[in-house]
N, C-alpha and C positions, 0 to 999 in steps of 0.2 A: 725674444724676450716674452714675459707674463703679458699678454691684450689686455688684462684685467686690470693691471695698473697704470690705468689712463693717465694722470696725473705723470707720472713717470714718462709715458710714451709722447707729452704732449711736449715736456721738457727737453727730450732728446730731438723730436721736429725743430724744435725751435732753435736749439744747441745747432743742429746741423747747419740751418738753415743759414744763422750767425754764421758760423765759421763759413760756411761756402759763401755765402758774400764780401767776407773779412777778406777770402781769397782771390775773388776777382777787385774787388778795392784797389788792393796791394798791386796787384798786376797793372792797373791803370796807373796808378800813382807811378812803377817803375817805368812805364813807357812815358810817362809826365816827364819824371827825372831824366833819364834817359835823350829827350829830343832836348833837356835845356840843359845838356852840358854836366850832368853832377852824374857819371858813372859809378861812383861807389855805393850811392845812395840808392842808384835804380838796383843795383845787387841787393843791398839791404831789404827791400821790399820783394825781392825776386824772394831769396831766402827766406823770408817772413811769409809770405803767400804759400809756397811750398811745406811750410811748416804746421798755416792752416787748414790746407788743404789734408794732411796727415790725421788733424785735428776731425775733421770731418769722416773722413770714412773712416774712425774710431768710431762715431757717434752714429752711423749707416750702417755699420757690420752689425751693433747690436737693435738697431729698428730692423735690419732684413738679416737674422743669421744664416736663413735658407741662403743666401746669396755666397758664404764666406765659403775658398777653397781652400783649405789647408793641405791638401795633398792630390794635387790634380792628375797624377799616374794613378791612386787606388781609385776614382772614379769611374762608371761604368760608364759606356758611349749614353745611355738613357739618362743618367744621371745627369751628366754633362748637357744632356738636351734640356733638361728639367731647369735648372739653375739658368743656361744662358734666355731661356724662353719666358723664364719671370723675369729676364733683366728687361726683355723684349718688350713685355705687358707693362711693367712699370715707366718706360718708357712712353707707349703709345698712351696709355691713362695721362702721365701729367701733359705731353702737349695736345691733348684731347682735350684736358679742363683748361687749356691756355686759349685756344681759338673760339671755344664754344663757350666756356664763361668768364676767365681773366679777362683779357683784352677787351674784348666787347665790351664790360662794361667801364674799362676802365679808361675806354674813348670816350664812350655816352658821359661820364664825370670829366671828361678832359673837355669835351665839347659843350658840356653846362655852365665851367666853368673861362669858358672862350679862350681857354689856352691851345690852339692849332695848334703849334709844334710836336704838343705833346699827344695831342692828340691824333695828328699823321704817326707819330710813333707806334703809338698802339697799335692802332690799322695796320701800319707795315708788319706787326710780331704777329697780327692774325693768319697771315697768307704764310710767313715763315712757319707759325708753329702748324697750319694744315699740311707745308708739305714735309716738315719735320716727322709727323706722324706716319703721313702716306707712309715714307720712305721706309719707316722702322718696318710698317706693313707689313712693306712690298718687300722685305728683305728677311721676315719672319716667313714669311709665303716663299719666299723664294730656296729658302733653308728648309724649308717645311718643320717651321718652331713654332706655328702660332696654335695660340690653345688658350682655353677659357676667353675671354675678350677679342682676340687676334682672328681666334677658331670661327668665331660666328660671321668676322665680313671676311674672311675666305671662303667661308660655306657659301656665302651668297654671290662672289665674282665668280667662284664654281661653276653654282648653279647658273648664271647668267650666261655662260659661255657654253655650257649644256645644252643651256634649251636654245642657243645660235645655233648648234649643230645639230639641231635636230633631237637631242635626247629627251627624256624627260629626269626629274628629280623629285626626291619628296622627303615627309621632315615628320616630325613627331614630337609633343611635348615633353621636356627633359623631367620624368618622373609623374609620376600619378600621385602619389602617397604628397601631399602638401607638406609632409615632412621631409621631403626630397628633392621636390618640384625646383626649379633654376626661373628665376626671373631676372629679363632682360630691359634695362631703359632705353627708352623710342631716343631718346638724345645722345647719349655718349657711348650705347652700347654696355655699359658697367651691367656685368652679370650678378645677380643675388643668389647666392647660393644657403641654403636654411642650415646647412648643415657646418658652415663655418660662421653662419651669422653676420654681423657688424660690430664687433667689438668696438671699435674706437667711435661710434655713435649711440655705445651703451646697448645693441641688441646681442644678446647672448648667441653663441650657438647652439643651432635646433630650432631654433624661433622659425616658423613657419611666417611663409611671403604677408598671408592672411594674419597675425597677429602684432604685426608690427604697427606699430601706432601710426595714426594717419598724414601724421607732422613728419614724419620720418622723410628725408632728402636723400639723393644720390649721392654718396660722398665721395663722388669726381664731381658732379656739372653741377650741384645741386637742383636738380628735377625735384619734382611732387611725385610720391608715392602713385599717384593717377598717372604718372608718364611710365610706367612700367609696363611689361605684359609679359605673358607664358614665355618662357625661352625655348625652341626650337631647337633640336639637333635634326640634322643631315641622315637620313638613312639610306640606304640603300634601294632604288626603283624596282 
């Protein structure tokens, strides 16, 4: 879809977001129905959830079209890498922003507000979503899929496991020209690339790392524009 039409794109998150909830709702409610006896009704919500769920990934294909397959035999094995490796990264981003800024803070407000239960809950979804993340990794790594986000802590378990054996490694700033340059947040990892910008926090593409206004946030972890630095690729020793 258009990035430009924020307004639009902010309705479709939210459209999703609804409906994917509408569909686990449903699913609880059928296992409710379900253990007290009313089989027809735990179907009805069965059917009703599966029907939101349809509902959702309408409102997903058009926030990620890069993602939709309409004919997976004309596809190219590169292609096929491209699409399943963004599914990869979107992935690793939301349970990145789940452990490093959801949860946490939304124990810190559960524990202000002295509700424990809810606040062990929290806690417990931070250790889930870390190794929720790991996993996606370690299995992008292990595909050899990861790229843009993925790419930069594979670069570095590389490099670690390098210089155990003895090697060396070394690295270089992604672009010279600030109109090209990639910057990297010290917290979530979220790459800034100038040249696709940040549309959905209103910076155009082309907007150089340096012209971004200083209010500007990560939009995974929200970091300060001061937790960012030069992003690094991996060369050759």
């Amino acid at each position: 879809m258009d990035l430009s039409n924020f307004t639009t794109l902010q309705n479709l998150e939210a459209a999703f977001g609804g409906e994917s909830m509408a569909n686990r709702k449903y699913l609880f409610f059928a296992d409710v129905a379900r253990q007290l006896g009313f089989p027809d009704l735990a179907k009805l919500f069965k059917d009703t959830a599966d029907q939101e769920t349809e509902h959702a990934f309408a409102h997903f294909k058009l926030l990620h079209p890069e993602l939709v397959v309409e004919n997976a035999a004309a596809l190219t094995d590169e292609q096929k890498r491209e699409i399943i490796s963004r599914c990869l990264s979107l992935a690793i981003e939301g349970e990145t922003y789940e452990y490093t800024t959801m949860y946490p803070e939304f124990a810190a407000d559960a524990q202000r507000d002295r509700d424990n239960p809810a606040a062990e809950e929290f806690l417990k979804q931070v250790q889930e979503s870390t190794d929720h993340a790991n996993t996606f990794r370690e299995a992008a790594h292990r595909f050899g899929l990861l790229k843009f986000i993925e790419n930069y802590h594979a670069d570095r378990y590389t490099e670690a496991l390098e210089v155990l054996n003895g090697g060396q490694t070394a690295s270089r700033v992604a672009g010279e020209d600030p109109k090209t340059r990639k910057w990297i947040c010290r917290q979530c990892s979220m790459i800034y690339d100038p040249v696709a910008g940040d549309p959905d926090s209103g910076i155009a593409p082309g907007t150089p790392f340096e012209e971004i206004p200083d209010d500007w946030e990560c939009p995974i972890c929200g970091a300060s524009k001061k937790t960012f630095k030069p992003f690094e690729e991996k060369v050759a020793a």
